[in-house]
C-alpha positions as CSV (number, residue, x, y, z in Angstrom):
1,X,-7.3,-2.7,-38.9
2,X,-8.3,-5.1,-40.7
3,X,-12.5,-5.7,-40.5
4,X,-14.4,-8.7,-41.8
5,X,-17.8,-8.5,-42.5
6,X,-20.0,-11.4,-40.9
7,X,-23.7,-12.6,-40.8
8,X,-25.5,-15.1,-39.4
9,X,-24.7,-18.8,-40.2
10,X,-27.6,-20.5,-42.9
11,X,-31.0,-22.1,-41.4
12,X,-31.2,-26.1,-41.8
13,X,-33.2,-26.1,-44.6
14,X,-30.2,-24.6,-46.8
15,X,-27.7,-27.2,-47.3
16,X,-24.7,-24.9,-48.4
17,X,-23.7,-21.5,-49.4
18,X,-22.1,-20.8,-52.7
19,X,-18.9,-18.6,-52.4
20,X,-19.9,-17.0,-55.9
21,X,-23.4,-15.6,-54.1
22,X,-23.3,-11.5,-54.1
23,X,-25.8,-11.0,-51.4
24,X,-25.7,-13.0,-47.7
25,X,-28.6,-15.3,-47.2
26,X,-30.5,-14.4,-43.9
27,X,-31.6,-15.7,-40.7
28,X,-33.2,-14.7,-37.9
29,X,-31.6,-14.1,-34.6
30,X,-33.6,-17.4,-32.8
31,X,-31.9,-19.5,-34.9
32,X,-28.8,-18.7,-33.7
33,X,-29.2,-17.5,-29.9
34,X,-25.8,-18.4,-28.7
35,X,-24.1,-16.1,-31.1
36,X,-23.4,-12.5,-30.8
37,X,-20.9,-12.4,-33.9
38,X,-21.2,-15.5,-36.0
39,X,-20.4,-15.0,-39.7
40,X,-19.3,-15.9,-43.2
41,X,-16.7,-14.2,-45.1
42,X,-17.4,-12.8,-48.0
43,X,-13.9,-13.6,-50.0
44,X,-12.9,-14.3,-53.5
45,X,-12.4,-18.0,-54.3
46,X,-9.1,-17.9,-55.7
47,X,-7.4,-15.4,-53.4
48,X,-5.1,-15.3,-50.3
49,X,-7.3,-14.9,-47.3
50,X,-5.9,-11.2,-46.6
51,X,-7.9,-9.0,-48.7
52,X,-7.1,-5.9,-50.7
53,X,-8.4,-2.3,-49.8
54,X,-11.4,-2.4,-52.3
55,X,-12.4,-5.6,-51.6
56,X,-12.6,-4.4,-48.0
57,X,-14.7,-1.4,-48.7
58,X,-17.0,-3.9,-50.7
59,X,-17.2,-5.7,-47.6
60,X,-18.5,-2.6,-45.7
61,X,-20.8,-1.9,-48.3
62,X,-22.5,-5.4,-47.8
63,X,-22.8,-4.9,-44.4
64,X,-24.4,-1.2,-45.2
65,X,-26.8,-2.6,-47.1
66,X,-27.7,-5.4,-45.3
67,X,-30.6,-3.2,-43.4
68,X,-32.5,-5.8,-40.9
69,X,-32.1,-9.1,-42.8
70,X,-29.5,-11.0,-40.8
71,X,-27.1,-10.3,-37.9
72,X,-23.8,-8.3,-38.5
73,X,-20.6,-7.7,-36.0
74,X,-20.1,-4.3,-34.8
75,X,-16.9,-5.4,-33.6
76,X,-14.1,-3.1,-35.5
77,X,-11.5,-3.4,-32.8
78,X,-8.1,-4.7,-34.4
79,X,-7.7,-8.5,-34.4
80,X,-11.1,-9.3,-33.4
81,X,-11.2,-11.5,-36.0
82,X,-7.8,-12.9,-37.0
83,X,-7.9,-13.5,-40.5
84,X,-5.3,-16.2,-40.8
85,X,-6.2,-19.8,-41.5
86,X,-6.4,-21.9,-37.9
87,X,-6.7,-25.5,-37.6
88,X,-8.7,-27.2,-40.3
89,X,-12.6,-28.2,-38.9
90,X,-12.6,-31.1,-37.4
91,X,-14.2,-34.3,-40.0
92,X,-17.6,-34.7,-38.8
93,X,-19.9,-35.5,-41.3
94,X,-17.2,-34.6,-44.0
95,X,-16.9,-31.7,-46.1
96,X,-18.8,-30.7,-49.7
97,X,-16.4,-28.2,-51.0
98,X,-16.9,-25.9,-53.5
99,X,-13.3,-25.3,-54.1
100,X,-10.4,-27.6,-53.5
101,X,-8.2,-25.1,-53.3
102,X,-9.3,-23.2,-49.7
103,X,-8.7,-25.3,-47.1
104,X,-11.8,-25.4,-44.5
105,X,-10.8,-23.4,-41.3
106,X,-12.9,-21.9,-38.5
107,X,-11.5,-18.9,-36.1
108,X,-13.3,-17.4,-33.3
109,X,-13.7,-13.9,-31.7
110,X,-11.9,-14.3,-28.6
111,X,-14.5,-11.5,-26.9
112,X,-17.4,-13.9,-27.9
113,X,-16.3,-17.5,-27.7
114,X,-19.4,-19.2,-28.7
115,X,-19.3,-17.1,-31.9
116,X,-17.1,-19.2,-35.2
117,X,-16.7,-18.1,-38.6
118,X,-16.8,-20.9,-41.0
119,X,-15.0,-20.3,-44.6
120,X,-16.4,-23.2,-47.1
121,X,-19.7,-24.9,-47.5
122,X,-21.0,-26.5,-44.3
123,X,-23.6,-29.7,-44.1
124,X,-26.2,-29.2,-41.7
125,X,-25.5,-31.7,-40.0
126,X,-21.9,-30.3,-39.1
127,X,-24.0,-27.7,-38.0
128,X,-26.2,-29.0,-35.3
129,X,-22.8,-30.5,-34.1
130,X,-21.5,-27.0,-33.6
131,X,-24.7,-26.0,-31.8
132,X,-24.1,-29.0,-29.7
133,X,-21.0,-27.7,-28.8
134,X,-21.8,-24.5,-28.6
135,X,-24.2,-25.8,-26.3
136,X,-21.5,-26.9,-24.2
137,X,-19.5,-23.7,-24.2
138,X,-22.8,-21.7,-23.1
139,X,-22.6,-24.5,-19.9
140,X,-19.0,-24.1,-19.2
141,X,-19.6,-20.0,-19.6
142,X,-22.5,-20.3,-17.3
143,X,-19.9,-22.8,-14.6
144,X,-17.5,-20.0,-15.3
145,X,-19.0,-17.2,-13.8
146,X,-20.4,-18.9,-10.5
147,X,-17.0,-20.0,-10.1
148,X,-15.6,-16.4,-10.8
149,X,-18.2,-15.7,-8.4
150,X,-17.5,-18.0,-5.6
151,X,-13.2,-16.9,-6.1
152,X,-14.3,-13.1,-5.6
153,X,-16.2,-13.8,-2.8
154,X,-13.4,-16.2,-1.2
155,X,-11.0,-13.4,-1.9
156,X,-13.0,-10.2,-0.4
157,X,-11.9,-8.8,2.4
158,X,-12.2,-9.7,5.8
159,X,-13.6,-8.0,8.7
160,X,-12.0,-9.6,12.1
161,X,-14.7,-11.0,14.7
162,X,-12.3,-10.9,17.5
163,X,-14.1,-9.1,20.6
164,X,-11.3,-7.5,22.8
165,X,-11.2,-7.5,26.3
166,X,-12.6,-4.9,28.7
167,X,-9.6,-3.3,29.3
168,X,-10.1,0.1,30.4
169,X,-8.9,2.7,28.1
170,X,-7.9,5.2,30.7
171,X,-4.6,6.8,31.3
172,X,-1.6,5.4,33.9
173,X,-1.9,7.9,36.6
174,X,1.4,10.0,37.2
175,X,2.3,8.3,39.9
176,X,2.4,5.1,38.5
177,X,5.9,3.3,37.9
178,X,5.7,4.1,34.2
179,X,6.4,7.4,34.7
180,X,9.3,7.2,37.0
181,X,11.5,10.1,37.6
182,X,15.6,9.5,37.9
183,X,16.8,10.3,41.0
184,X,19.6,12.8,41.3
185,X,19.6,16.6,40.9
186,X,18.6,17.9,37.6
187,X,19.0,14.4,36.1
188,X,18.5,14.3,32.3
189,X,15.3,12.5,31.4
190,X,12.9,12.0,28.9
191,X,15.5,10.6,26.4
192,X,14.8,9.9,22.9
193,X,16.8,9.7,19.7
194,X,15.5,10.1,15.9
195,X,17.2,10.5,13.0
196,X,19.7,13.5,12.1
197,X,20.4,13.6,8.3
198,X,19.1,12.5,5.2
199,X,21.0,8.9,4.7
200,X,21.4,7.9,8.8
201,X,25.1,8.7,9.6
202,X,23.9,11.1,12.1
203,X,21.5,11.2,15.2
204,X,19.6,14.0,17.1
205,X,19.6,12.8,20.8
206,X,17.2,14.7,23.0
207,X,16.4,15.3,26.4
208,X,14.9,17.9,29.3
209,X,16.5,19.0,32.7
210,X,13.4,20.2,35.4
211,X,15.7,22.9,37.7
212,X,18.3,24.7,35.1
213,X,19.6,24.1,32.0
214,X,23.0,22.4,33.4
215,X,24.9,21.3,30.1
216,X,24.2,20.2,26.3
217,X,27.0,18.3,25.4
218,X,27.2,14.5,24.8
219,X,30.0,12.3,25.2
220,X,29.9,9.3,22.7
221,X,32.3,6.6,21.7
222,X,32.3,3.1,19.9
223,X,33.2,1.6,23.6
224,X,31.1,1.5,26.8
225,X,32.3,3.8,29.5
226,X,34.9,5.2,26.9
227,X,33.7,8.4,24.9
228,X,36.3,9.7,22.6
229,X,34.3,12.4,21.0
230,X,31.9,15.3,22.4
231,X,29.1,17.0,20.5
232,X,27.5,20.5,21.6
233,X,23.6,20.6,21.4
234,X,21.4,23.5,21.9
235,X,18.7,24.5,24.7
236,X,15.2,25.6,24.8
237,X,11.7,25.6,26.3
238,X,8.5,27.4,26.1
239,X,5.2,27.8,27.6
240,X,1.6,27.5,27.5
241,X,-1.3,29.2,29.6
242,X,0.2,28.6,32.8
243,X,2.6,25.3,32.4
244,X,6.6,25.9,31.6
245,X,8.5,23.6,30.6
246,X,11.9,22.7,31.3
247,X,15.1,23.0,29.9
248,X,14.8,20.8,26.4
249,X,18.1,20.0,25.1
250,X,18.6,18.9,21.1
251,X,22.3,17.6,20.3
252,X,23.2,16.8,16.8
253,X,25.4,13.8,17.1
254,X,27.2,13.8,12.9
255,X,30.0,11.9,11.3
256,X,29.2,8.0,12.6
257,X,29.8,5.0,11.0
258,X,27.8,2.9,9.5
259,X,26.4,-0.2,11.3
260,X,28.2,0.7,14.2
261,X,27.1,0.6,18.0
262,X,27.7,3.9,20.0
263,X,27.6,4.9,23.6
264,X,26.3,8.0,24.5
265,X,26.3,10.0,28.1
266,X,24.5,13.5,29.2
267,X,24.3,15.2,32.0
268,X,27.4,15.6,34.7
269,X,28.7,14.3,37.6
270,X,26.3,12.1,39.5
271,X,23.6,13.0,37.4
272,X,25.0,11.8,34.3
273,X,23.1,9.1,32.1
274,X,24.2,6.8,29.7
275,X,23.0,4.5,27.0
276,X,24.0,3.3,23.6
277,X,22.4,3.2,19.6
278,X,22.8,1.3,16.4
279,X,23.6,3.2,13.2
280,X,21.4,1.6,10.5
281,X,23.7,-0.4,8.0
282,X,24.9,1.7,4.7
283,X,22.3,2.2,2.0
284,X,21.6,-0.6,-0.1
285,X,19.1,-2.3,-1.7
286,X,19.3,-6.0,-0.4
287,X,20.4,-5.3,3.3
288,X,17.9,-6.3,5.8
289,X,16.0,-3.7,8.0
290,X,13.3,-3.4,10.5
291,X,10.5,-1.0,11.2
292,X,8.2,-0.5,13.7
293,X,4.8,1.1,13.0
294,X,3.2,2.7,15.8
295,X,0.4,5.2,15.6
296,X,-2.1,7.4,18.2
297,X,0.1,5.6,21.2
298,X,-1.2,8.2,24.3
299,X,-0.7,7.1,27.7
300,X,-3.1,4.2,28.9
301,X,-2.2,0.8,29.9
302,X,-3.4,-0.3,26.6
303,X,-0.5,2.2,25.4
304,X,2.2,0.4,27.8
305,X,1.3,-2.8,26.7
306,X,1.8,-1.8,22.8
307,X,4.6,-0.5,23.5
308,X,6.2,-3.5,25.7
309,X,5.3,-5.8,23.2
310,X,6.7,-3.5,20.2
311,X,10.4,-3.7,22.1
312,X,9.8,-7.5,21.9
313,X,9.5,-7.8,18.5
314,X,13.2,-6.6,17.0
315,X,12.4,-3.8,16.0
316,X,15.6,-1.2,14.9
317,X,13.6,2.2,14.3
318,X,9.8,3.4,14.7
319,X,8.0,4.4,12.3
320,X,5.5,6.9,14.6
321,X,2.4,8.4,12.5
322,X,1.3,10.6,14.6
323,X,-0.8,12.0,18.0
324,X,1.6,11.5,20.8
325,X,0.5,12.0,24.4
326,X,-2.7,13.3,24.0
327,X,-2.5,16.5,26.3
328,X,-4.8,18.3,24.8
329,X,-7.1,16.3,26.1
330,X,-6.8,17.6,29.6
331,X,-8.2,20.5,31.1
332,X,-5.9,23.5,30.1
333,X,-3.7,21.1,27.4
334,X,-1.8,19.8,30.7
335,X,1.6,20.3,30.1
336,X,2.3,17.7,32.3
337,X,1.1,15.1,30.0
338,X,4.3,15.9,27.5
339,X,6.3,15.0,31.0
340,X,4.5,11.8,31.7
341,X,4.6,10.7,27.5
342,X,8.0,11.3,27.4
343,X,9.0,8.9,30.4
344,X,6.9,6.1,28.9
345,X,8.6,6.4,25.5
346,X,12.0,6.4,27.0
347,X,12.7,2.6,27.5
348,X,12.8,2.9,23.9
349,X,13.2,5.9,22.2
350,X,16.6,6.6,24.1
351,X,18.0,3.5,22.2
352,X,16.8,3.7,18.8
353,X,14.9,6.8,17.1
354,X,11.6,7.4,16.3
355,X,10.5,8.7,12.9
356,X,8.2,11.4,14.2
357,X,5.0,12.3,12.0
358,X,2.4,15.3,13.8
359,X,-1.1,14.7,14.2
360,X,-4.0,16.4,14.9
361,X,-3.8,16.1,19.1
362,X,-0.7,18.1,18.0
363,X,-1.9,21.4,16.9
364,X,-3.1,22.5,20.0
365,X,-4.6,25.8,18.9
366,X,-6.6,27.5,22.1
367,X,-7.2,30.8,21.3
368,X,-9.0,31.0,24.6
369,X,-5.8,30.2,26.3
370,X,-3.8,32.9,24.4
371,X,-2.3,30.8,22.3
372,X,-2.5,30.7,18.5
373,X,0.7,29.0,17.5
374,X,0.0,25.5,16.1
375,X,2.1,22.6,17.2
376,X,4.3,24.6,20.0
377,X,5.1,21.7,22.4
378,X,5.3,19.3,19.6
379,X,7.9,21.7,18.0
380,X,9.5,22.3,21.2
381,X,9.9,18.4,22.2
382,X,10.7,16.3,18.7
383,X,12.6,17.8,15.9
384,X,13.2,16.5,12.9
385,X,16.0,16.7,10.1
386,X,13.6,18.6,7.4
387,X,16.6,20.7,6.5
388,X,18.4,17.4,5.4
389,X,15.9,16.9,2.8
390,X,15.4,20.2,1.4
391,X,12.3,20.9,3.6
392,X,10.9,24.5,4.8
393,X,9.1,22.9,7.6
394,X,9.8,20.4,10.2
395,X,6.0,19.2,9.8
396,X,7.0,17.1,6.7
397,X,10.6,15.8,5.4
398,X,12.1,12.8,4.4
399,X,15.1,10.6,5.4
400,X,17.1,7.2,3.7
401,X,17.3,4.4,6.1
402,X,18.6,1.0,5.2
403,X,16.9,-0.2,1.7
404,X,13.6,2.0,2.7
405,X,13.0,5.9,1.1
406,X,10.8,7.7,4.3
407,X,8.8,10.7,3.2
408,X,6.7,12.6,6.1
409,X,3.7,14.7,5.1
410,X,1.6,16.9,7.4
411,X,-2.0,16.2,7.0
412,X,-2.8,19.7,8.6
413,X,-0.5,21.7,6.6
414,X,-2.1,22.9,3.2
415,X,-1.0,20.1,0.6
416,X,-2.8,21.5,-2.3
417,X,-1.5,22.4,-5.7
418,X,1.4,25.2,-5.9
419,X,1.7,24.9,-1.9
420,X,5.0,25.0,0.0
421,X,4.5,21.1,1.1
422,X,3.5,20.4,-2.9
423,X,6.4,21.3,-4.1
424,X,8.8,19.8,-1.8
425,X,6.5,16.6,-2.0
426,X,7.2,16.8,-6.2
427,X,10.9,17.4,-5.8
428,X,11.0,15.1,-3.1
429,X,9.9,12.1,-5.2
430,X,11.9,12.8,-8.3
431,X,14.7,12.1,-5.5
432,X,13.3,8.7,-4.6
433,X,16.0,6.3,-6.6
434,X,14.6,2.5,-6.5
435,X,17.8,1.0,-7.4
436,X,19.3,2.1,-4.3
437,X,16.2,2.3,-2.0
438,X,13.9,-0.3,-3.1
439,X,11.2,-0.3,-0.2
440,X,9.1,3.8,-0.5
441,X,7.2,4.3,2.6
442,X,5.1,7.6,3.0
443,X,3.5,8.7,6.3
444,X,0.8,10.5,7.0
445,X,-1.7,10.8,9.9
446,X,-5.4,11.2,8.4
447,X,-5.4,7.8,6.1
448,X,-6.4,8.4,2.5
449,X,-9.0,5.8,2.2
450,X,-10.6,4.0,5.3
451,X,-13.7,2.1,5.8
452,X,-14.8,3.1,9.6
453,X,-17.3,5.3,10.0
454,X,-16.2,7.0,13.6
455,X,-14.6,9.6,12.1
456,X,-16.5,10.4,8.6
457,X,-14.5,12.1,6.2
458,X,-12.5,13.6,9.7
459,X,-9.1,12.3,9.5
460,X,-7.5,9.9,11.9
461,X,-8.9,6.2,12.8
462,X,-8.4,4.5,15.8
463,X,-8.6,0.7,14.4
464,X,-6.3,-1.2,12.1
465,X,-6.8,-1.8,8.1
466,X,-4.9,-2.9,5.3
467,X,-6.1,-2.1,1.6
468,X,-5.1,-4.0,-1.5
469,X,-3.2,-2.3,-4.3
470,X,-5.5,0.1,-5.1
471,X,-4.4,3.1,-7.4
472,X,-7.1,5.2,-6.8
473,X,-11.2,4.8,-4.9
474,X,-14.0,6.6,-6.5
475,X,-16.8,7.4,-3.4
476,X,-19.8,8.2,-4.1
477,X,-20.9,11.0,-1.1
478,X,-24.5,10.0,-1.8
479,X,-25.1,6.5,-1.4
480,X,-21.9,5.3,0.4
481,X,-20.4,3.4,-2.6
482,X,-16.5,2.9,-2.7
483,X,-15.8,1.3,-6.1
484,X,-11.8,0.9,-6.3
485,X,-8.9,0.6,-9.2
486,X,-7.4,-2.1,-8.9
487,X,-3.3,-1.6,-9.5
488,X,-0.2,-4.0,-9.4
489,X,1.5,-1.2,-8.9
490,X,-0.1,1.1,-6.9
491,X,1.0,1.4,-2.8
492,X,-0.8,-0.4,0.4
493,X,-2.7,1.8,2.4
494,X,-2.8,0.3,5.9
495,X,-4.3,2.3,9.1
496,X,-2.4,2.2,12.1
497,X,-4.3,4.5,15.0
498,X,-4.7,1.5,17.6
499,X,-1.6,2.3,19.7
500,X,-3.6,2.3,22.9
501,X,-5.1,6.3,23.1
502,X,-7.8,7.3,25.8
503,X,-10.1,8.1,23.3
504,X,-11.3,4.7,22.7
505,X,-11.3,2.4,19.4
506,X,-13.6,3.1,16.4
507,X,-15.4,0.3,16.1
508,X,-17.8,1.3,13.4
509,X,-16.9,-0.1,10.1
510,X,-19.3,0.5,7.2
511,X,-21.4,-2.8,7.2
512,X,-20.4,-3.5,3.6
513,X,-16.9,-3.9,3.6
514,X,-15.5,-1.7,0.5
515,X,-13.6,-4.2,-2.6
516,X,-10.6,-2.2,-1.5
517,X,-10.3,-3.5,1.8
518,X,-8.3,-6.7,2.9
519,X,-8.6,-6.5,6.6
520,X,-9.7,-4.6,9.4
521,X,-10.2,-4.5,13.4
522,X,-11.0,-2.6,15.4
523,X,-8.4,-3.3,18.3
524,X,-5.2,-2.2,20.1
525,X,-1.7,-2.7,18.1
526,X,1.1,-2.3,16.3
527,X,3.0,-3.7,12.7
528,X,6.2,-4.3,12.2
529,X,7.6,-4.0,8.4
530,X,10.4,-6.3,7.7
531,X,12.9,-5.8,4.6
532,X,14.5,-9.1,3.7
533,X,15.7,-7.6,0.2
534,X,15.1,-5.6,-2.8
535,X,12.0,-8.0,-3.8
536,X,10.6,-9.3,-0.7
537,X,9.3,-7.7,2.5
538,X,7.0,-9.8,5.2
539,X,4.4,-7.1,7.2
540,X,2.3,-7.9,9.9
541,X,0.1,-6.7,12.5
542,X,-0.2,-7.5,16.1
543,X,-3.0,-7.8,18.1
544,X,-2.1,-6.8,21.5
545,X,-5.1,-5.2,23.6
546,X,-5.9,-8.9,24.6
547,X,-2.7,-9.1,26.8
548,X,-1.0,-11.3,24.5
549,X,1.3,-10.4,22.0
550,X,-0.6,-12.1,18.7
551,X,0.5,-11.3,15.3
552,X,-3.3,-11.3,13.4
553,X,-2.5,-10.1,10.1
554,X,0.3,-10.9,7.5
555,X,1.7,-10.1,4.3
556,X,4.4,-10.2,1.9
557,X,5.2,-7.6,-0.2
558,X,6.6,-8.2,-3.4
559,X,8.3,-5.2,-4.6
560,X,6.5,-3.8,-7.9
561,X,9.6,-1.9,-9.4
562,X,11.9,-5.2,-9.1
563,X,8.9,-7.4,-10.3
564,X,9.5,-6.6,-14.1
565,X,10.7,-9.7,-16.0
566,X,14.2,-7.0,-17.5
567,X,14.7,-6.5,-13.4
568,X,14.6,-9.9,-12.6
569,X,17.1,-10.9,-14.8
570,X,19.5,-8.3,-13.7
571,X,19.3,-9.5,-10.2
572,X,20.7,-13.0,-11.3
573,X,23.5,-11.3,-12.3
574,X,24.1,-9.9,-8.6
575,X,26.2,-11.9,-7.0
576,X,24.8,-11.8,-3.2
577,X,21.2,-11.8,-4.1
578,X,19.4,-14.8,-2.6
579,X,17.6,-17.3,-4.9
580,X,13.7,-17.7,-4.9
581,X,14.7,-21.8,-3.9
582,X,17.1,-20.3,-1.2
583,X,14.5,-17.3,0.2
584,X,11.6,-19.7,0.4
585,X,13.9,-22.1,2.2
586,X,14.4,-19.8,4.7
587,X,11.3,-18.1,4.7
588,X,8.9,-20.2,3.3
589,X,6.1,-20.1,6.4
590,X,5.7,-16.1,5.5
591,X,4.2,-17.3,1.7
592,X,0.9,-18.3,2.5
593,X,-0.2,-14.5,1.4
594,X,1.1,-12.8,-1.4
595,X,0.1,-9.0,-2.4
């Protein structure tokens, strides 16, 4: 470290300082009120600026001893003072030097730009020119900060002032045609498909037969109408209080191809039903992808029209976080309801799968009903592949899809240190390989950090937020305050609870909005998260509890592992990697925000 002791430059009335003096002239602090660290070296005449050792301890000493008569730098942080000659001090007024052989230079501290050091004898008159200029640094300081000020205030986040519509946010009733039974005897219905392994060459395909269990096997094939191979599935149901279910069939549907479209049929005879999938393309970092994000759905009509508008977006797999039909919500947890939620899901979960995540309207615990098992129709209905990824519970897991890494917690499982879900979660990440999957996407159903105020320190939200990068938010229980770390490379928390649920919307954001938030509203949605490559994914929301299908907020994410300068200059090596010229070409109206 190298330290420099510094005082006060001289009053007018001296005319110059003579190298050779052992003690530092004084001033008082009003005749130098710009300055916080504004000194002369004390140096030998005939040496190299660095100094030795001892003449640095001498240097210490002065300042030691120096007591109240001038002002001395606490700085001692390393390079606060460079002490290299600069650029020689500009000829104003000229120079009276003492010795010809030290060039007159002038440095600054870069934490106090108004303060100079000034090695050689100065007129006075080149003095009151540096407090002119000085003068003009304190204005451009003081232009500075309201500017600083006006950018932070441009850039704060914004709370949306859209009003939605009156729509009623009631359920469909069960006769409606939403929830239309196929004819036939014992028909398979309630259809849906999610994701069988850990890296998407397999499928489980589901569905439920009402008067017996009739058969579990599915035909499937590459060709419509022609099903060259058949896969055995397993049966089940339960019940609860006084509703049965029927027969729920799972079928593990392993060994497919990549990219591939398949045909699948179940059921027999004249009750047989068939529809098709899309394998997601083999893992890679740069292939294209994309997701759905679909939260708290329920059964409304503000539900059916999220969801008719999700299915005209392009979506290839949903992403669900959580609270499904809400049947809890009915007297005696209507089983009914998982009937009725499973018909309006089917237009599109028997053609691509849905990521399942539990939520809270999934425990279902009614001791008063007799029943004490947490999650059992959830468990019953949706299964996931948690053995895939090394999981002792189905309630969190994690699967490869495309150039995205999908981990699933449970926010109502214990997620503490040294629990089961801990250490899956820590083994879990050191799988996470960036190289081959790029894009990390964790779900979870209570958000980490949210700004509405409907459900305090609860859990879920039923509104829509985005965050910035934010590595961490310190809250203050007390007084409210949310004061967050800002992080390049710390995650986007975004809040997606608006699917269309009976319960309402929270409307109740915190006045203030919090430095971490970017944007919020409180109105019925869904997002859609599209991969273009390794570097580059464009996210937005869509409004949709207006009857239109309006995409309100936009991103694109830049990819924080690939954004290191040594990363970037691998990727020109790869040889079907697009260009920055050739990727703004083509999507060049998705720039106007950058994260």
């Amino acid at each position: 470290m190298e330290f420099i002791a510094c005082r006060a430059l001289p009053s007018p009335e001296s005319d110059r300082i003579e190298p050779k003096a052992k003690e530092t002239a004084t001033t008082s602090a009003n005749d130098f009120p710009q300055t916080r660290a504004t000194c002369i070296t004390k140096m030998p005449q005939d040496r190299h600026i660095r100094r030795s050792k001892k003449q640095d301890s001498h240097a210490r000493n002065i300042i030691k001893n120096a007591g109240n008569r001038g002002r001395t730098s606490s700085l001692t942080r390393p390079r606060i003072l460079d002490p290299i000659a600069l650029s020689p001090l500009p000829e104003a007024g000229g120079w009276r030097q003492s010795r010809p052989q030290l060039s007159p230079v002038w440095c600054s501290d870069p934490l106090s730009p108004p303060a100079y050091c000034c090695l050689g004898s100065v007129r006075a008159k080149v003095r009151a020119n540096l407090l002119k200029n000085m003068g003009l640094w304190t204005s451009l300081l003081f232009i500075y900060l309201i500017l600083i000020c006006f950018v932070d205030d441009v850039l704060s986040g914004l709370t949306s002032s859209f009003m939605r519509s009156e729509w009623p946010s009631t359920d469909i009733p069960l006769d409606s045609e939403a929830f239309v039974v196929p004819g036939g005897y014992n028909t398979p219905q309630q259809v849906h498909i999610t994701q069988g392994d850990y890296d998407g060459k397999a499928v489980i395909i589901s569905w439920v037969t009402e008067s017996e269990p009739g058969t579990s096997e599915v035909l499937y094939g590459t060709e419509e109408h022609k099903y060259e191979h058949i896969a055995q599935g397993k049966t089940t149901n339960y019940t609860f209080y006084n509703y049965k279910s029927g027969f729920i069939h799972h079928c593990l549907v392993d060994g497919l191809k990549y990219n591939t479209k398949y045909y699948y049929k179940i059921g027999t005879g004249a009750s047989a039903r068939e529809f098709w999938f899309q394998t997601p393309p083999e893992i890679d970092p740069d292939v294209p992808y994309v997701f759905g994000i679909i939260g708290d759905l329920g059964q409304t009509f503000n539900s059916l029209s999220t969801l008719e508008h999700y299915m005209q977006t392009g979506g290839q797999t949903v992403l669900f976080v959580g609270d499904l039909s809400y049947a809890d919500r009915y007297e005696y947890n209507d089983g009914i309801r998982w009937d009725s939620w499973g018909h309006l899901i089917e237009k599109s979960a028997a053609y691509q799968p849905w990521i399942w995540t539990a939520g809270n309207h999934e425990i279902e615990y009614r001791p008063d009903l007799g029943e004490v098992s947490t999650f059992k129709p959830y468990l019953h209905r949706y299964v996931t592949p948690y053995v895939s990824s090394k999981s002792s519970s189905p309630l969190w897991y994690a699967v490869r899809r495309a150039s995205a890494h999908i981990i699933v917690v449970s926010s109502y499982s214990p997620f503490v240190k040294y629990t089961p879900q801990w250490f899956w979660l820590r083994e879990e990440l050191k799988r996470v390989n960036r190289e081959k999957t790029p894009w990390l996407i964790v779900l979870m159903h209570a958000p980490l950090h949210n700004s509405n105020e409907a459900h305090y320190m609860e859990g879920h939200v039923h509104a829509y937020e985005r965050s910035y990068r934010v590595s961490n938010i310190n809250y203050n229980i007390t007084s409210g305050s949310r004061r967050p770390v800002p992080d390049k490379s710390a995650p986007v928390y975004i809040t997606v609870g608006d699917g269309g649920n009976q319960e309402g919307l929270a409307v109740r954001f915190s006045e203030l909005q919090p430095d971490y938030s970017a944007f919020r509203e409180a109105s019925y949605g869904h997002s859609t998260l599209e991969m273009k490559n390794r570097t580059h994914a464009f996210y937005h929301w869509n409004r949709n509890d207006d009857g239109k299908h309006v995409p309100t907020d936009h991103i694109v994410f830049r990819n924080q592992y690939w954004a290191s300068n040594t990363r970037r200059r691998r990727l020109k090596k790869h040889r079907n990697f697009p260009s920055r010229t050739s990727f703004i070409a083509k999507y060049g109206d998705l720039f106007n925000v950058l994260s």
